[in-house]
N, CA, C and O of each residue as an XYZ file, in Angstrom:
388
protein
N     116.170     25.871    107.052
C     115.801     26.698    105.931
C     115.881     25.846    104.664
O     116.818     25.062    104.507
N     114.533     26.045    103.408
C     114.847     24.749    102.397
C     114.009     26.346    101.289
O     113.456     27.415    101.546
N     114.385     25.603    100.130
C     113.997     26.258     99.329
C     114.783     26.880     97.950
O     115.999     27.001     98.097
N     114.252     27.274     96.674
C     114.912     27.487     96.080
C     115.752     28.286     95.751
O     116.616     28.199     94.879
N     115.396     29.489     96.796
C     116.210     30.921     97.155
C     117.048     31.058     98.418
O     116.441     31.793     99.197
N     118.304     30.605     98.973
C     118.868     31.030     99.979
C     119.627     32.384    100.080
O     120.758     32.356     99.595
N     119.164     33.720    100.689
C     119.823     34.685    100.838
C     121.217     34.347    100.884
O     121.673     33.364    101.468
N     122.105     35.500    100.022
C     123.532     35.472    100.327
C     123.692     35.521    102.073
O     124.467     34.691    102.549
N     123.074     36.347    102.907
C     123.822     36.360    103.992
C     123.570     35.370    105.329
O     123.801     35.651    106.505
N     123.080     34.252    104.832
C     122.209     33.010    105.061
C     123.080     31.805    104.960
O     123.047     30.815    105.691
N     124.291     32.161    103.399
C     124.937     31.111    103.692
C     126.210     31.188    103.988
O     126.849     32.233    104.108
N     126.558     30.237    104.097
C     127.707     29.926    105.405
C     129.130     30.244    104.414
O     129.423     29.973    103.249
N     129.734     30.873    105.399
C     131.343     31.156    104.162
C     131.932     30.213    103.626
O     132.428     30.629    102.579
N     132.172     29.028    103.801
C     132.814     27.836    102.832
C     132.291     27.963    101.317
O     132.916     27.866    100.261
N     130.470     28.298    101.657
C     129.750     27.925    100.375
C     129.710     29.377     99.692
O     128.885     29.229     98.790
N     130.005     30.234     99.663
C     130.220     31.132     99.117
C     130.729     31.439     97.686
O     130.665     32.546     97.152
N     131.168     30.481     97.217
C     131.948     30.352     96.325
C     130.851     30.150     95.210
O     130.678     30.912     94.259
N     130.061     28.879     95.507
C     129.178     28.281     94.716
C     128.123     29.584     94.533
O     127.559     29.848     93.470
N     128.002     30.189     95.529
C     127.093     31.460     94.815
C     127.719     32.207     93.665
O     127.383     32.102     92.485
N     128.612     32.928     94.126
C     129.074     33.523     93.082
C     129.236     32.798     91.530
O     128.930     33.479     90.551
N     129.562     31.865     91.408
C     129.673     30.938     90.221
C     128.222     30.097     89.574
O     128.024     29.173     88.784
N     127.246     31.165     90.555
C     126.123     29.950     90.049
C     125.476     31.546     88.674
O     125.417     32.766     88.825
N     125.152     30.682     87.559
C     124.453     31.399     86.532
C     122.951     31.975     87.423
O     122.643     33.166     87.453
N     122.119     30.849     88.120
C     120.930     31.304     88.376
C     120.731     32.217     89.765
O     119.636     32.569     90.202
N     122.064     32.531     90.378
C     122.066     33.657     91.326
C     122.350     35.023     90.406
O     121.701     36.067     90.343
N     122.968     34.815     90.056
C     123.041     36.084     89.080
C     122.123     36.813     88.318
O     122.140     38.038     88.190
N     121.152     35.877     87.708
C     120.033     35.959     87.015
C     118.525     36.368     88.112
O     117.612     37.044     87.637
N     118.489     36.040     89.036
C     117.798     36.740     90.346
C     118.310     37.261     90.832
O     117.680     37.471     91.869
N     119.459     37.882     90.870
C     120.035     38.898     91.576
C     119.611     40.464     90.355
O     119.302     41.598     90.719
N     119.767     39.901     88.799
C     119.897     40.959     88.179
C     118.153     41.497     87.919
O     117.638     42.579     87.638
N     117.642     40.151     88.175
C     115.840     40.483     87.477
C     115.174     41.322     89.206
O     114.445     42.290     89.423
N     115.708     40.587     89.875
C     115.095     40.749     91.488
C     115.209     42.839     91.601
O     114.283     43.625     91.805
N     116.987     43.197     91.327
C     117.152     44.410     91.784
C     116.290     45.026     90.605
O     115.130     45.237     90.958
N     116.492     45.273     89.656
C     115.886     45.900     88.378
C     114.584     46.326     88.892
O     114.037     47.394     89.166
N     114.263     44.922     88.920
C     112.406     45.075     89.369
C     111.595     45.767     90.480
O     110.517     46.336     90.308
N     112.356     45.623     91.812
C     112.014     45.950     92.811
C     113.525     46.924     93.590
O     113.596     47.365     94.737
N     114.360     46.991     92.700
C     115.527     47.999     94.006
C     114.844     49.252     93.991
O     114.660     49.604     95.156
N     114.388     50.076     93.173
C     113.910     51.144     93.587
C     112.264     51.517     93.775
O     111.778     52.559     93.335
N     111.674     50.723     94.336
C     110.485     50.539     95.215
C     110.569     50.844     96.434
O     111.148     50.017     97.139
N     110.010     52.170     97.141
C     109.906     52.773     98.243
C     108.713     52.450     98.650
O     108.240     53.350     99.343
N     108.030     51.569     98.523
C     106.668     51.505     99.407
C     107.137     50.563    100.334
O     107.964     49.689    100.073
N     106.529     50.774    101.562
C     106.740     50.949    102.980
C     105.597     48.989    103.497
O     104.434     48.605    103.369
N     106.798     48.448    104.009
C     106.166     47.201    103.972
C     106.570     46.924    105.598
O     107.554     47.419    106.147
N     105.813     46.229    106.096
C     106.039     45.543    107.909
C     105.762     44.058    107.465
O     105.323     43.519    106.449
N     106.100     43.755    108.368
C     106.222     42.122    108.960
C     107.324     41.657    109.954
O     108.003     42.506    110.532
N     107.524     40.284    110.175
C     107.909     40.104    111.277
C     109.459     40.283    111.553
O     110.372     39.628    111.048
N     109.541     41.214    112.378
C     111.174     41.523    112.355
C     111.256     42.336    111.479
O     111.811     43.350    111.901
N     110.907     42.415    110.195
C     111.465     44.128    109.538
C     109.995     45.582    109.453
O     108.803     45.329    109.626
N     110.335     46.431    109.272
C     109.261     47.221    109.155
C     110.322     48.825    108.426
O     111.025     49.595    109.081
N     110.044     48.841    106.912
C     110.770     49.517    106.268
C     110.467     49.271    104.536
O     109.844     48.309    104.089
N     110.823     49.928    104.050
C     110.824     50.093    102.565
C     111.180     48.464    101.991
O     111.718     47.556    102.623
N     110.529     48.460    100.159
C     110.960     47.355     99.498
C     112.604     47.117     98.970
O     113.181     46.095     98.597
N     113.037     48.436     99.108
C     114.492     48.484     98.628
C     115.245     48.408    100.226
O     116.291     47.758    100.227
N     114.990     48.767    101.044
C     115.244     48.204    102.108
C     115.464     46.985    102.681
O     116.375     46.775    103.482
N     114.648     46.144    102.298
C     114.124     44.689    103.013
C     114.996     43.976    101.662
O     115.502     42.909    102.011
N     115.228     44.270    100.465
C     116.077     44.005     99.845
C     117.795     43.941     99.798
O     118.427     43.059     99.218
N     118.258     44.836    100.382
C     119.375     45.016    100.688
C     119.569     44.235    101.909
O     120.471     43.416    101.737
N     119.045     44.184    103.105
C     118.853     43.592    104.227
C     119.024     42.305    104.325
O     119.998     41.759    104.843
N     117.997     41.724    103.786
C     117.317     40.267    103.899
C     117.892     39.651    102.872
O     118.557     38.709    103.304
N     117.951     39.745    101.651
C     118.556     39.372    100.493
C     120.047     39.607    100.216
O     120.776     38.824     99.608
N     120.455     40.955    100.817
C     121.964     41.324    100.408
C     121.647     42.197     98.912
O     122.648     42.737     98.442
N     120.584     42.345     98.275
C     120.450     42.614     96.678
C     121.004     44.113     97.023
O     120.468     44.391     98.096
N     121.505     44.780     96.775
C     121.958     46.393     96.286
C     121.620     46.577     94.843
O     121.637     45.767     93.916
N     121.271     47.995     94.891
C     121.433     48.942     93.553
C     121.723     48.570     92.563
O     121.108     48.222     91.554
N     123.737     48.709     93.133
C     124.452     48.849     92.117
C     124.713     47.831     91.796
O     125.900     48.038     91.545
N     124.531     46.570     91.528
C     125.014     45.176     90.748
C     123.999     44.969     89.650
O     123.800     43.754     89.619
N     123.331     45.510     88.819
C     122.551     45.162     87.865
C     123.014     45.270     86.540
O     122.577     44.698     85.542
N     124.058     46.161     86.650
C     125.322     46.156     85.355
C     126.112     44.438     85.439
O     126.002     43.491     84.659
N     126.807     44.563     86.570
C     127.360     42.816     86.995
C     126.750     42.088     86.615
O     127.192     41.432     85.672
N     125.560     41.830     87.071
C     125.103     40.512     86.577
C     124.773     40.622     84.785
O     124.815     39.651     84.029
N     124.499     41.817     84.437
C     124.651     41.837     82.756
C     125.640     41.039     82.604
O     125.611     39.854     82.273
N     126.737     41.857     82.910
C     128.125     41.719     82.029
C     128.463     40.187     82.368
O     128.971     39.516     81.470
N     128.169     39.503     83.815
C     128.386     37.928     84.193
C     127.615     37.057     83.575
O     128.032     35.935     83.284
N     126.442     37.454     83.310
C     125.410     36.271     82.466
C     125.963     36.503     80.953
O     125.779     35.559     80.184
N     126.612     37.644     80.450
C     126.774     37.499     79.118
C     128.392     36.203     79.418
O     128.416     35.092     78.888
N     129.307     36.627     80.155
C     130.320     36.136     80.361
C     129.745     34.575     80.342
O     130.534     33.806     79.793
N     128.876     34.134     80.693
C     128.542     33.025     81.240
C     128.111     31.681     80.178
O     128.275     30.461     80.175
N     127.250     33.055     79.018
C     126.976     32.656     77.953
C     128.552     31.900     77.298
O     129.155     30.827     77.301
N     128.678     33.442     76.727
C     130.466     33.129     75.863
C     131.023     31.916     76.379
O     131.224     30.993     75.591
N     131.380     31.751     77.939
C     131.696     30.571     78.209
C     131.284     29.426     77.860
O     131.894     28.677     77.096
N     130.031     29.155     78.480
C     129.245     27.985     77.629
C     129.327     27.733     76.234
O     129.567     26.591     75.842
N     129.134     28.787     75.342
C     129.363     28.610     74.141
C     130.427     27.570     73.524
O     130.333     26.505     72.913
N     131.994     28.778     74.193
C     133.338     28.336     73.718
C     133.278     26.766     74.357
O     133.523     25.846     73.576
N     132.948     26.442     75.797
C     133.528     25.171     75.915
C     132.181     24.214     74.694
O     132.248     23.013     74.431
N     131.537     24.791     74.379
C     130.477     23.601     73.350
C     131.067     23.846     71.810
O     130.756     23.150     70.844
N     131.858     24.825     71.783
C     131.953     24.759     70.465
C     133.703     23.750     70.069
O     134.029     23.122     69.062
N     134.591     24.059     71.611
C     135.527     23.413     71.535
C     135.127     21.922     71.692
O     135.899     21.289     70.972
N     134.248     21.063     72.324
C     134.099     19.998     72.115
C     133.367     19.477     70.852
O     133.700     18.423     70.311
N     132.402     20.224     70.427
C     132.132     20.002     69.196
C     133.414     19.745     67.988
O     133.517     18.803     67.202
N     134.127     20.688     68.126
C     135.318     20.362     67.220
C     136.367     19.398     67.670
O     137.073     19.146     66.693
N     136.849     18.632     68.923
C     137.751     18.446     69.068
C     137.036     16.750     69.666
O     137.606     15.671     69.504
N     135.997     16.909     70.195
C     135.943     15.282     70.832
C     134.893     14.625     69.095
O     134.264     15.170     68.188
N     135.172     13.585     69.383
C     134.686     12.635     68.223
C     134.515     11.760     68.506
O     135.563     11.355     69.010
N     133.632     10.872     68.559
C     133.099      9.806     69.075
C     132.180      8.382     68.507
O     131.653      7.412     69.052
N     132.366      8.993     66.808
C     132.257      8.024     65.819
C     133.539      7.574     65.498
O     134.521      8.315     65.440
N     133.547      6.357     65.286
C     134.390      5.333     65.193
C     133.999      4.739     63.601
O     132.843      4.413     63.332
N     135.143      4.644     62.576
C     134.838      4.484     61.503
C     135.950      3.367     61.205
O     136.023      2.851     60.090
């Protein structure tokens, strides 16, 4: 399997971690459910044959209810980034006078 999307239930429990901590799972997790979790049209192919919010939860792991989460984690994610750029901005120095 290669690609830029690996389903959560695809990868292996060691790496688990790195999902949760990644900004750009979060950010397709939050645009992906929004967009398509409550889409009931009725889709087949190979191995599934069932709804778009279906084949979502399934295949992806995406649910419903995490579209608040990933708000509140991408803002968290921000703030973070911020604070550690604003603490090195103030504290490392690297002109030499």
């Amino acid at each position: 399997m290669s690609g830029f999307l690996v389903p959560k239930p695809s990868i292996p429990g060691w790496w688990i971690w790195f999902y949760c901590i990644n900004p750009v799972a979060w950010t397709l997790r939050g645009i992906i459910s929004s967009q398509l979790g409550d889409v009931e049209t009725r889709i087949t192919g190979p191995g599934f044959n069932g709804t778009v919010k279906e084949y979502l939860e399934v295949s992806l792991g995406f649910g419903p209810g995490k579209i608040w989460w990933s708000a509140v984690i991408l803002a968290g994610f921000g703030l973070l980034f911020f604070s550690v750029f604003a603490a090195s901005v103030k504290l490392l120095n690297f002109q030499k006078r």
